[in-house]
C-alpha positions, 0 to 999 in steps of 0.5 A: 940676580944673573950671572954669566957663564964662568969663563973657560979660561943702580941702577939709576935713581932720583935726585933730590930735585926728582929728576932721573940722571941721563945715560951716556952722550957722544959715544962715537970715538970708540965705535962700539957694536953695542952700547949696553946702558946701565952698569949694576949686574943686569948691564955688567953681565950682558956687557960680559956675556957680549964682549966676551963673544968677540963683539966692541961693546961700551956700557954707559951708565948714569952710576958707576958700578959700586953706586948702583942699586946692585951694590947695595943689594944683599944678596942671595939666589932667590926668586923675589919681587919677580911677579908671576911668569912662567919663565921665571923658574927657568931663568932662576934655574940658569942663574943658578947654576952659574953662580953655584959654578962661580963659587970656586972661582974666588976673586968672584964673591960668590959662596955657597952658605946655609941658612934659614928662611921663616915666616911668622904664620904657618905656611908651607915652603915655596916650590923653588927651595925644595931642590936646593941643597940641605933643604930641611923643615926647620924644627921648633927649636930653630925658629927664632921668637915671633915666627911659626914655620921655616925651612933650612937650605943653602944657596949662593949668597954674593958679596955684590961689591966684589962681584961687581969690580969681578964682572967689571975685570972681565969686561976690561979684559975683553976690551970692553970700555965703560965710558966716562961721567962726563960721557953718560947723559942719555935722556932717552932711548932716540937720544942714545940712538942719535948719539953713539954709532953701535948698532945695538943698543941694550937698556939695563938701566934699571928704575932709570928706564921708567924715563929712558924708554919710558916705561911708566909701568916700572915703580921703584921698591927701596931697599935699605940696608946696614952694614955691620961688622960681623960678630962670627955669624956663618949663617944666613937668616930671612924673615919674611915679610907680612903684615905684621912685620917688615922684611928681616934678613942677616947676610953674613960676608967674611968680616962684614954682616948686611942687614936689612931690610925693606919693601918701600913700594914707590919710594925715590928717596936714596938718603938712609933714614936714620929710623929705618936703620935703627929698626934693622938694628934692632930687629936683626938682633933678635934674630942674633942676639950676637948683633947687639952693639955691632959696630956700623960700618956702611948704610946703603940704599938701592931702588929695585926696578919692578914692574907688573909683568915682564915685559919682553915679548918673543918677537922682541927677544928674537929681534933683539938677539938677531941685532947683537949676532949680526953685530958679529956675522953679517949672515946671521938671521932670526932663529927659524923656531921664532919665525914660525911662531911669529910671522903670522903676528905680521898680518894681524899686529905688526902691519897695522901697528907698525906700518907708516901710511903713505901718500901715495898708495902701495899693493904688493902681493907679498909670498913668503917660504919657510913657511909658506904664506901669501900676503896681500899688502895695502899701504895708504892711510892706513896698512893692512895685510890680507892672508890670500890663503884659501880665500878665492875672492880676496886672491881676485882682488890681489890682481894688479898688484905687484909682486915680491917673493922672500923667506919669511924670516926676511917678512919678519925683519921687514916689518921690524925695519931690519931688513936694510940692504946690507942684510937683504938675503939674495932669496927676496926678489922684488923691483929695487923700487917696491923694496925700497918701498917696502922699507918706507913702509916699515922704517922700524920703531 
């Protein structure tokens, strides 16, 4: 769950034939500077978080926010299905925060309520819940039948549909657009681009990337939920998964209760199964026993997207950022932090990886500052970049090669074809024929 910052003032799924709904098509009337794809919490946020910062954005998406795999999420601040990352508790930490400064804005959906996790074998409690408020050891006397260990705490748990229509409020309010159905077929990332006139696009399409980019490594794991009418119930309830059992867990929202739930790795289906449903029921009511004959009001399913490991990448995350703020200052450029860590990346992955060959051969002795490198390039049937520093004979053999001087920022957006002439800071010099070159040679992805 993410969050943007409190103002101062589905994802996609299969259909039945299996084929995977396409995102967006002819954008161009509204000429955004972004077009964000994908309209669950992931794609809503950044859309806030954007256009709240002065710049046109359009979010196309293939479902609109209340059909997405987010609607039919629980849902609590929790670290779950995230896989191992060292980013991973900072993100939640930021998340945190926001969602805890939301809950005295009402129209967001967002309380802070207490409540138990358990687990049926002895364990200990994970890192994260030991910092949140209330956190406690849960006595004998407070597990429920079945489980050996738990823990109380209090959280923010979020009533997703309200949340949902909240960040869409203040996405209109900030003159976001959210295209039309008929506008949201995009097939692939190259489609989106040769369809919209923003500058940036950003994929939150959630499973629905698995064909976007695509990214084959991202599986589905379905989450089935009901919704109950609730029985009183002020607390929330989580029983963990393990071999033995499913996941359980009791969300209790106002008048309503959702109840859930399940892992189901690799599954596409998004019709509720009606056996599943039963089992919910019925699990859930040995956790509350006021459950029993609670009437039903809602089932839902989502797909959560997960993948082996993150997949955003520094250099990725630098470039991606420097699109959106150039969207809104011309002069932005990538943070210097990011380039001193990234630009002897070029030489060694970059150039070969991302470098066009030519047919006619290129050399260009390329020398950079901040900080300060000495590249040799050679571009024919394949590209390579030879560090010069320190190296006296390959230094000799960079005779006769042309020359080119820029700030190694501007080398780092070369290489990811960002440097086109409207963003060329005036410190690169060069022949207008070897950049147009150097261009041809990174034309970018």
């Amino acid at each position: 769950m993410i969050s943007p910052p409190r103002r101062a003032r589905t994802e996609p799924a299969r259909t039945r034939a299996g084929k995977t709904p396409r995102y967006g098509r002819e954008m161009t009337s509204s000429e955004p500077d972004v077009l964000v794809i994908g309209a669950g919490v992931s794609g809503l946020t950044t859309a806030v978080c954007v256009a709240e910062a002065g710049v046109r954005v359009t979010i196309s998406a293939a479902r609109p926010p209340a059909q997405t795999t987010s609607a039919a999420a629980g849902a609590i601040w929790a670290p779950h299905l995230v896989g191992l990352d060292d980013r991973v508790a900072r993100w939640g930490a930021a998340t945190l925060a926001r969602l805890l400064d939301l809950v005295t804005e009402p129209a967001a959906g967002v309380r802070e309520v207490a409540g138990r996790q358990a687990s049926r074998v002895k364990a200990d409690p994970p890192d994260w819940v030991t910092a949140l408020g209330g956190f406690r050891l849960c006595t004998d006397g407070e597990l429920p039948a079945g489980f050996a260990a738990g823990w109380r705490f209090a959280a923010p748990v979020v009533t997703m549909p309200v949340y949902l229509a909240y960040l869409l409020a203040r996405f209109r309010a900030a003159g976001g657009r959210l295209a039309a159905a008929r506008d949201s077929a995009f097939g692939s990332l190259p489609e989106a681009a040769s369809r919209t006139s923003a500058r940036v696009i950003v994929n939150c399409a959630g499973i629905g990337a698995r064909d976007l980019v695509p990214d084959r490594e991202l599986m589905p794991v379905r989450g089935q939920v009901v919704v109950a009418a609730n029985p009183g119930l002020t607390e929330f309830f989580i029983g963990l998964a393990d071999e033995s059992a499913d996941l359980t867990y009791v969300f209790p929202h106002g008048d309503t209760v959702v109840l859930g739930g399940t892992e189901g790795r690799g599954d596409w289906s998004l019709e509720p199964d009606p056996a599943t449903a039963e089992r919910i029921l019925r699990d859930c009511a040995a956790i509350e026993p006021g459950l029993r004959g609670a009437r039903v009001m809602a089932h839902r399913v989502g797909l959560r997207p997960v993948r082996p490991m993150v997949r955003l990448r520094l250099g990725e995350h630098a470039l991606h950022t420097w699109d959106v703020a150039v969207a809104v200052d011309p002069a932005a450029v990538v943070s210097a932090d990011a380039v001193a860590l990234l630009i002897d990346n070029v030489p060694q992955f970059l150039a070969p990886r991302l470098g066009k060959p030519q047919e006619v051969p290129l050399r260009l002795r390329i020398r950079t500052v901040r900080p300060d490198r000495d590249y040799l390039l050679r571009a024919a049937e394949a590209v390579s970049m030879t560090d010069l520093r320190g190296d006296a004979a390959a230094a000799a053999g960079a005779e006769g090669a042309g020359e080119v001087s820029m700030p190694a920022e501007a080398l780092l957006r070369l290489s990811y074809g960002r440097l086109d002439p409207a963003h060329t800071p005036a410190e690169v010099v060069a022949s207008p024929d070897d950049l147009d070159r150097l261009r041809g040679v990174f034309p970018g992805f």
